[in-house]
N, C-alpha and C positions, 0 to 999 in steps of 0.2 A: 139036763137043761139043753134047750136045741138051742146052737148060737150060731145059726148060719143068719146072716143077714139078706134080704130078697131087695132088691130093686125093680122100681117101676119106669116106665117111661110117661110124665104129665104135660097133657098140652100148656105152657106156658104162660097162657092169656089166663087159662083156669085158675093156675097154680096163684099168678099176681091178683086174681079177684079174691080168692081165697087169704090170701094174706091181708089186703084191704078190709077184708070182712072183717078180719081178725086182729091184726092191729093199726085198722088205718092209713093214710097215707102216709108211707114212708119214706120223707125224705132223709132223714136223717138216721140207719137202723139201728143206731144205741140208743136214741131220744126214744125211738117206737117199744124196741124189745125194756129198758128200761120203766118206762110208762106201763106195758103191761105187767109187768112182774111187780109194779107197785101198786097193780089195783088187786093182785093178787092177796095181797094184804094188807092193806091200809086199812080197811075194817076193825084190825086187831089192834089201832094204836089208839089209843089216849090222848088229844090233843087238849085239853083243858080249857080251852078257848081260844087256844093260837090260832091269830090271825088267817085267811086264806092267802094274802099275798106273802106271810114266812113260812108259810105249809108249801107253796110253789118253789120260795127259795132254797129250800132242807130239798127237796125232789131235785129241783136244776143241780144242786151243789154233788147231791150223790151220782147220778147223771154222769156229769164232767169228769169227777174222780176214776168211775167205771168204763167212760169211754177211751181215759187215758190207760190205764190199769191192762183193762185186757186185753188187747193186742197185744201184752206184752207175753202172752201165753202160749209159747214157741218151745219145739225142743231143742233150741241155742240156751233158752234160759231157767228154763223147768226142767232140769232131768234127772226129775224122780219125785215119786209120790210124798216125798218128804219135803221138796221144794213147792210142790202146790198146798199141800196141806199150810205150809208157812204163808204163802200168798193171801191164801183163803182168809186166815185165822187176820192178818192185817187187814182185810180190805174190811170183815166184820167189823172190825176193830174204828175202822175210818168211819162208817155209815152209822154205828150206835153212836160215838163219840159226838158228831153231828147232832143228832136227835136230842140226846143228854145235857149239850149245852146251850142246846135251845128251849130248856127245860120240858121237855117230852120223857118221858119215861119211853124209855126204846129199850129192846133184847135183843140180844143174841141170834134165838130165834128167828125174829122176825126180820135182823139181817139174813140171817141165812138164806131164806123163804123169795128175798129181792134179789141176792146174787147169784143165788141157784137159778133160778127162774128165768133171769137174767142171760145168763149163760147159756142155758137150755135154749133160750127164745132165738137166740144170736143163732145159732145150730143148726133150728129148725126151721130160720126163713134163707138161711146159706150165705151169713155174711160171716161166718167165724167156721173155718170146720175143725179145727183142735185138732189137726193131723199132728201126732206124735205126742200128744198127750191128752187124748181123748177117755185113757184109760184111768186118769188121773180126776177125772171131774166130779163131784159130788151130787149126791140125792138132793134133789128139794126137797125137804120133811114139810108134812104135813099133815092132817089126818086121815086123808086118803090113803097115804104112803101108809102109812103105820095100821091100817087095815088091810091092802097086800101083803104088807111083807110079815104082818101076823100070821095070815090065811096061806101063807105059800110059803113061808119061810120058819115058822114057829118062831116069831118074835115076838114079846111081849108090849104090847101096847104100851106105853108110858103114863103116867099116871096125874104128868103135869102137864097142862096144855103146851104146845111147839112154841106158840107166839108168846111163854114168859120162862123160854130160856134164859137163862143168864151165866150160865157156868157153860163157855165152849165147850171145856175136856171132858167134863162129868156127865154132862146131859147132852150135848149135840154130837161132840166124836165120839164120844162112847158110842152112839146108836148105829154113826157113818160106822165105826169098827166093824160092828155085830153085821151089820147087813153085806159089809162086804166078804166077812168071813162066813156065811153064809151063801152067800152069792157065790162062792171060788172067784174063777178067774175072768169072769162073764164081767165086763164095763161096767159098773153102777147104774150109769146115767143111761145104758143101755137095756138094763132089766129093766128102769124104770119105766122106759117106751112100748116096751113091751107087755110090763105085767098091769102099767096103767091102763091102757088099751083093753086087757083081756078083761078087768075087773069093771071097764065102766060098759064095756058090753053084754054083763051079766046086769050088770046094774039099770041098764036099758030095757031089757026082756021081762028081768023082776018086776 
């Protein structure tokens, strides 16, 4: 696997209109990258009939929690893949627990899906660069994900939809394991930019 990274140099005004395309005006770049990693899946939730002004509150609440949370994502206070993995699994832990007792039926999953996503988004408009533990950050699962890394990795597809995880260890880190042992020494969230890219430009051609 080539793991040389290439940079480019973009004109600036392009790169902020591109971002605006993408996620809006961003005053605020938690409320932005938050917001989209929540449209990223909010499709896959159950509201029953919950109200829209406590479907806004449950979004603001996870928001706030996430924009306190991750700055804290330094190598003074993460050092080691064992420390983020613990992070991870609490802040799940905080964004279902929310859902659950606003009676919404929330997973696992579909935490995953907003803090991965999350994360990634922070990354890739440059307000978060996760120097010193970038090596540490997790896959967004999805089905996309789980059709690269079948096609490229020999992983086997899962058999229960991502969005009705409910078992962290058995069904989410099991998979993060498989792919990163697979992956070797290559960044996670770095194949993932990569092999996403390659698959949705076959997928363009197609």
């Amino acid at each position: 696997m080539n793991t040389e990274i290439t940079y480019t140099t973009v004109d600036t005004d392009a790169l902020d209109f591109l971002k605006v395309i993408y996620f809006g005006a961003i005053t605020n770049p938690y409320e932005a990258a938050s917001k989209r990693a929540y449209l990223d899946m909010n499709r896959t939730i159950r509201f029953n009939g919950l109200p829209e002004g406590k479907r806004t509150e449950l979004r603001s609440a996870v928001t706030a929690i996430l924009e306190k949370e991750i700055p804290l994502l330094t190598p003074e206070i993460i050092k080691s893949q064992k420390d983020y993995d613990a992070w991870h699994f609490a802040r799940c832990v905080n964004i279902r627990s929310l859902y659950r007792e606003a009676g919404v039926e929330f997973h696992f999953g579909q935490a995953q899906k907003w803090l991965n996503m999350m994360i990634k988004y922070l990354y890739m408009i440059g307000e978060c660069t996760f120097d010193g533990i970038f090596q540490y950050l997790h896959i967004p699962l999805d089905n996309y994900v789980f059709d690269v890394a079948q096609k490229e990795l020999g992983i086997k597809r899962p058999k229960v939809a991502w969005s009705r995880w409910d078992d962290y260890d058995r069904q989410y880190w099991s998979y993060q394991k498989e792919l990163r042992t697979k992956i070797h020494d290559y960044p996670p969230l770095r194949w993932e930019f990569k092999y996403w890219m390659k698959e949705a430009r076959q997928l363009t051609v197609e």
